[in-house]
N, C-alpha and C positions, 0 to 999 in steps of 0.2 A: 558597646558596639551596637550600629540602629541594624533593625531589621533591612534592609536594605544590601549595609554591608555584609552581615551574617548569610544572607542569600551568594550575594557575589563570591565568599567563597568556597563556595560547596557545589560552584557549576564551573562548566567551560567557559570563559568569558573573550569572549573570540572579538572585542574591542580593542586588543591590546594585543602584543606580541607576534611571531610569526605566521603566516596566514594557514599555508600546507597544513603545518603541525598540529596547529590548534585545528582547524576540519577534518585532521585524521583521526586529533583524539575524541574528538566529538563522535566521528562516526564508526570509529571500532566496534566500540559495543552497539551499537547498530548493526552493523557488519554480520558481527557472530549473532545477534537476535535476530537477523533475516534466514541465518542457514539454521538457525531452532526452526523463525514459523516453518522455514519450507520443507524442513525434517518433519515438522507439525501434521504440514500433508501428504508426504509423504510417505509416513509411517499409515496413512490409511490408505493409501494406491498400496503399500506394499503388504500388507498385511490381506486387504483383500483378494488380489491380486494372486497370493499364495493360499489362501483360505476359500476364495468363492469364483465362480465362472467369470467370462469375459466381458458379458454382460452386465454384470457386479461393478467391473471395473471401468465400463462404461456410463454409468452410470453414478460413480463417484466421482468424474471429472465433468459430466455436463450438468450434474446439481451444483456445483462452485458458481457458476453464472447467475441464477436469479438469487441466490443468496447476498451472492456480489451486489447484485443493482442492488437490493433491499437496504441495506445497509449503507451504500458509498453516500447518500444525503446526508447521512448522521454520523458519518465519518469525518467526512468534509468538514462539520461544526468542529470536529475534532482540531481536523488541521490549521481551520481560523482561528480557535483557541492558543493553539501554539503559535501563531503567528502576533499574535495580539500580547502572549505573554511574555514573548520573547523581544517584543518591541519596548514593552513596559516595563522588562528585567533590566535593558539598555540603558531605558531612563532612570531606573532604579523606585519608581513608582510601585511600593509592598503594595498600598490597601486598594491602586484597580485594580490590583493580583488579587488581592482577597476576594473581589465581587465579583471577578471572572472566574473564578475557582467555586461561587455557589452559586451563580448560573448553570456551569460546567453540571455541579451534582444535581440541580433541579432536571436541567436536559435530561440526563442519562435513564432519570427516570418515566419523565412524558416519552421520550425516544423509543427506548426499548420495551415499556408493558405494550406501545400503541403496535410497535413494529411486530412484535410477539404473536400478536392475536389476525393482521392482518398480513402479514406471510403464511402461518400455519393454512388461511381458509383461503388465500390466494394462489398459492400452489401449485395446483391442478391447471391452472389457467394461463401462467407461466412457463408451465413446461408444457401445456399444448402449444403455444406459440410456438416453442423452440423443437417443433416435429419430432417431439423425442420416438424413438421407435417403441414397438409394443413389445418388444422384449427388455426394453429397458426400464420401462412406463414404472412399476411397481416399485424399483427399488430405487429408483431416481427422486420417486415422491415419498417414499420413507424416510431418503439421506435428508431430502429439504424440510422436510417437517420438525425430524430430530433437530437437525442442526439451527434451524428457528427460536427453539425452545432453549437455546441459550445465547439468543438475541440481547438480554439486557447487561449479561457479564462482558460481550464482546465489544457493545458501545461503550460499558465503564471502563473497560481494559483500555480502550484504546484513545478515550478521554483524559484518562487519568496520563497515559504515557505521552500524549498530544500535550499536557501540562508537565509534566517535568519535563520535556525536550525543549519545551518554550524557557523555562529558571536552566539550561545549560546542563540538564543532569541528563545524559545519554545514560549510564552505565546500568540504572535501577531497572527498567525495565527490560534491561538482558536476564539476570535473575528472574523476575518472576518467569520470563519466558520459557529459563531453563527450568524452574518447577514445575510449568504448565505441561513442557513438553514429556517429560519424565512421565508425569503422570497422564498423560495421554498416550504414549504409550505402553504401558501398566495395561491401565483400561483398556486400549485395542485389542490386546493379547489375550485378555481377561472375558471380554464381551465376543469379541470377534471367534476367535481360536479357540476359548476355552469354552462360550455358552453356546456359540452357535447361533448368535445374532445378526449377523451378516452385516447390510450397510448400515442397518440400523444400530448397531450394536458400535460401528466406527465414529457415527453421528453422535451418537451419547456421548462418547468416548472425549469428543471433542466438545462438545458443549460444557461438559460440567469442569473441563482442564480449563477454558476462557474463564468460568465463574470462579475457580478457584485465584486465577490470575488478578481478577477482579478486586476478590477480599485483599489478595496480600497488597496488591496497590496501595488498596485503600487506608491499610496498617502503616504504609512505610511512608507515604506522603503525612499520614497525623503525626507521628515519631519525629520525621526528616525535617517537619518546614512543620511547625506549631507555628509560628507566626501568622501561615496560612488561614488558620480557623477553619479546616477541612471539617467537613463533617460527613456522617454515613449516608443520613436521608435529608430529603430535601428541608431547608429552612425558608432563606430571602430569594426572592429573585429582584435582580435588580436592572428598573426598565434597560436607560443607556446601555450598559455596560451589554444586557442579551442583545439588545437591537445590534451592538457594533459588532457582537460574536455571529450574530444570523446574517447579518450584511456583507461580512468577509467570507463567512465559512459556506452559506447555502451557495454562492456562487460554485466552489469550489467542488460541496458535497452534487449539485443538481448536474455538474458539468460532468464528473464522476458516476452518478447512477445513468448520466444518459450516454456515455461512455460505454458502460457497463449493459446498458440495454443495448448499445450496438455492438457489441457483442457477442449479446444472447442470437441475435438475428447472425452472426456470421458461426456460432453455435451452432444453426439450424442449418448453415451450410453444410457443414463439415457433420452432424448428424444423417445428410442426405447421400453423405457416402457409404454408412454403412455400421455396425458395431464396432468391425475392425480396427476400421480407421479412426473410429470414436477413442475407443483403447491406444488407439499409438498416441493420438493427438494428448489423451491424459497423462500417458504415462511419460511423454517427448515433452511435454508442460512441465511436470516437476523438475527434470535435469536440466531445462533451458531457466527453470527458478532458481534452482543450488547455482549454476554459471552467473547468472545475473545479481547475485544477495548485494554487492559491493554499490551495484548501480543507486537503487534507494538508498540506500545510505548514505553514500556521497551525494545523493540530492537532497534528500532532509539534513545535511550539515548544510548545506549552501543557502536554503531557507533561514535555519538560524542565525547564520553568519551574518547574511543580510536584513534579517531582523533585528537582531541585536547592534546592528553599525546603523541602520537605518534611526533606533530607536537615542541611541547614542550622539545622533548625529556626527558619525565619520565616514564620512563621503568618500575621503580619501581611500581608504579601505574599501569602500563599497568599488571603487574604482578599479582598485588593483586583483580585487576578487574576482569579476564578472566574466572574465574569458577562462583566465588557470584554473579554477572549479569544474566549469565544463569539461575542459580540452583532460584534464586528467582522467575524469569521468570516462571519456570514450576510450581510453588509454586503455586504465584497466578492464573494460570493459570486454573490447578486443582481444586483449591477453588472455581473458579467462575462458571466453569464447571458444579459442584454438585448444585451447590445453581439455576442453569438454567435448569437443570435436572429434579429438584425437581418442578421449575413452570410451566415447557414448556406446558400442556395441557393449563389453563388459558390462555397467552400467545398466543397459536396457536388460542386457539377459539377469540382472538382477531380480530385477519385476516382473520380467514375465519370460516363456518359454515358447511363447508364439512366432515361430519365424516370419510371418504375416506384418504382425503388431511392429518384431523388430526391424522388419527392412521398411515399414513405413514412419514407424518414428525414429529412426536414425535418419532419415529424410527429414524429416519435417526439422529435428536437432539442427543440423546442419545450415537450413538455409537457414532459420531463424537466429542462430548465435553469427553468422558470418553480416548480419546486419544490427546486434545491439548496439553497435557505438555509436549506429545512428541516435536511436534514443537515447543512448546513456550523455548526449550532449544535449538531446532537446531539452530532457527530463531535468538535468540540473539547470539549465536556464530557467527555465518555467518554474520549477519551484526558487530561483534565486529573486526571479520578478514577483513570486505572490509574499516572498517574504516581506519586500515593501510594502504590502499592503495593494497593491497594483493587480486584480485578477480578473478583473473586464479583457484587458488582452487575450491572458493564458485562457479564459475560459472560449472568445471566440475560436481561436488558433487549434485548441482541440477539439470541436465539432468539426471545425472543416477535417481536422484529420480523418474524424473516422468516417463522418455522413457524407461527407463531399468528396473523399478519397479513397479510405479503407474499405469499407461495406458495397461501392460501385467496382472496385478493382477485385475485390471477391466475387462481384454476383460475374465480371468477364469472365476471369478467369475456370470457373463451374462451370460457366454457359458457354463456353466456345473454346474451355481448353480441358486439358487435366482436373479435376477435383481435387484430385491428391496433392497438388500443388499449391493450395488457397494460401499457404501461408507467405506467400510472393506479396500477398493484399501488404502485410505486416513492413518488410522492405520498403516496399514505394511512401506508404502512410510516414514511414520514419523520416525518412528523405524529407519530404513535404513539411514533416512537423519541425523538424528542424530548422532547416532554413527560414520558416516563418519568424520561430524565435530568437534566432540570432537578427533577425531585420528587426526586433523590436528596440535592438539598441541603435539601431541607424535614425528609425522613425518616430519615435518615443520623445515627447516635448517633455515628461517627466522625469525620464533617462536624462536628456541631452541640460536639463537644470542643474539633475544631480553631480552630470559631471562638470559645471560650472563651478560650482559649489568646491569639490573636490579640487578644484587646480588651485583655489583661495588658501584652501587647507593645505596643498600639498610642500609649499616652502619650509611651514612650520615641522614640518616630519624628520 
């Protein structure tokens, strides 16, 4: 049997048979690895939360933000990886898997020592931007520091899982996650509760669970797919093969850290209100995360799918996919929405005992889940169009979202309404993002080929 086929069946091969089914089984174990990571951070909002002051807890939701920019460029490589391998899994092309997979481990290594040493001394600089308050200051820049210092396990983790999503293997990095998680929090409990480390002590906690997540990757892709020729440290780098991985993926990653920087800046909104509402906004972020795990997931299967049919050449497919992905997307998105709506007070009194905290983040809950469907339909468009390789569109589409509409619709709403309300920016930006993406199948000379393409094909079905 060639390598080729030994790969085909050890993944989802979402070329062939039902559409629904094959996207659901792809994105289960996605599913349940979004409610690990979001348990991930939550178990340190919850742990601090019961272990250290308000301002503790303030400060472990607004260091998520420049950690976030830090990393989305090198993420991004991530997600062009998968989109390139997944295209190539299509074709059934093993050895440009093989040279995208030592590209893959030379990155991880330029990516993560360079990222390491230039967040650690960046830091301070980052969170003055985002007006942290001085009661926050100390342990906002202890969480960022920590959680820096395992920068290089979080790029391998999440390269490595960027390449089996691309060969159709969803399930593996549910596992590692479930290890990662366990043992993160072990550690929170251990550092936090038992040494009296405080964020710092959560920060470690989570750095060294990524690097563990890391190693076993790296054990189970050598084991899983030898044909690959994975290796631990860096060996070839091979020119084409990075340039096509930097060409897809920085789009993607640069469109994401500047994403990510606009909303360190609406960060510094919502920091101008106050610790309190710092605190709700954290702890009102993790529950609108556990409500939303389904949304990513159901968009990273629609990447694939359109990867893998793009690469395969089945238009047809590509066809009948591009609306039912979406539209289920907002489906359940809605659903889960309501049913998180309905708990959020239990829920919030989970985390904290602040009557303050909870009647401003059972607000902030609210409006924000009574509007994911909006996203949860941009989100699977835009990743169904970068799975073609197509990400000049999605990448303009989401600047205007947030520069042209999200971050002005914040700075109204602070300046002349409510504060406590900013998360109204989030509603209007969805709305906007959407609609853009759905007009790229109207306007799209790429689209309107492929679906020429596709009606050739579709007799023979």
């Amino acid at each position: 049997m060639s390598n080729a086929k030994t790969i085909k069946n050890r993944k989802v091969d979402m070329t062939t048979g039902p559409i629904l089914s094959k996207v659901f089984i792809f994105a289960l174990p996605l599913i349940i690895g979004s409610v690990l990571q979001q348990l991930y951070t939550s178990v340190d909002t919850l742990v601090i939360g019961h272990y250290c002051d308000s301002t503790a807890l303030a400060a472990v939701g607004t260091s998520s933000q420049p950690v976030e920019v830090l990393l989305c460029v090198f993420l991004g490589i991530g997600g062009g990886l998968s989109i390139l391998v997944s295209q190539h899994s299509g074709a059934g092309d093993i050895e440009a898997i093989k040279k995208f997979c030592a590209c893959a481990v030379s990155f991880i290594y330029m990516a993560g020592l360079s990222l390491t040493v230039i967040g650690y001394f960046g830091a301070p600089l980052i969170l003055k931007f985002m007006a942290v308050p001085d009661d926050t200051w100390s342990s906002a820049l202890s969480y960022t520091r920590v959680v820096l210092l395992g920068t290089l396990g979080n790029i391998g983790f999440n390269l490595n899982s960027g390449l089996l999503r691309g060969l159709g293997d969803s399930k593996s990095s549910l596992f590692f996650l479930l290890i990662s998680c366990i043992t993160n929090i072990i550690l929170d409990l251990t550092f936090v509760a038992g040494f009296d480390m405080g964020v710092s002590g959560a920060a470690l906690a989570t750095s060294v669970a990524m690097f563990l997540s890391w190693i076993i990757s790296i054990i189970y892709i050598k084991k899983r797919f030898p044909e690959l020729s994975y290796t631990v440290f860096p060996r070839h780098i091979y020119g084409p093969e990075m340039k096509k991985m930097l060409s897809l993926g920085l789009p993607i990653g640069l469109n994401s850290s500047l994403y990510s920087f606009g909303h360190m800046a609406l960060q510094s909104m919502v920091n101008a209100q106050g610790s309190t509402f710092m605190a709700a906004v954290s702890v009102g972020s993790r529950i609108t995360g556990l409500a939303n795990v389904a949304i990513g997931a159901l968009s990273q299967s629609a990447s694939a799918f359109s990867g893998q049919n793009y690469g395969a050449e089945r238009y047809d497919r590509l066809k009948k996919g591009h609306l039912i992905i979406p539209i289920i997307n907002g489906v359940e998105a809605l659903s889960f929405g309501l049913i998180f709506i309905a708990l959020r007070i239990p829920i919030l009194k989970f985390f904290t005992d602040d009557p303050e905290v909870i009647a401003l983040g059972s607000q902030y809950i609210i409006i924000m889940l009574l509007s994911q469907w909006l996203y949860a339909i941009f989100n699977a468009v835009i990743n169904y169009v970068n799975g073609l390789g197509k990400v000049k569109y999605t990448t303009v589409v989401n600047l205007l979202m947030l520069w042209a509409v999200r971050i002005p619709s914040a700075f109204i709403i602070t300046k002349f309404f409510d504060g406590t309300y900013i998360m109204l920016c989030y509603t209007i930006s969805f709305a906007f993002g959407m609609i853009c993406m759905l007009g790229y199948y109207v306007i799209s000379k790429d689209w309107k080929r492929i679906m020429k393409l596709a009606e050739k094909q579709e007799p023979s079905v």
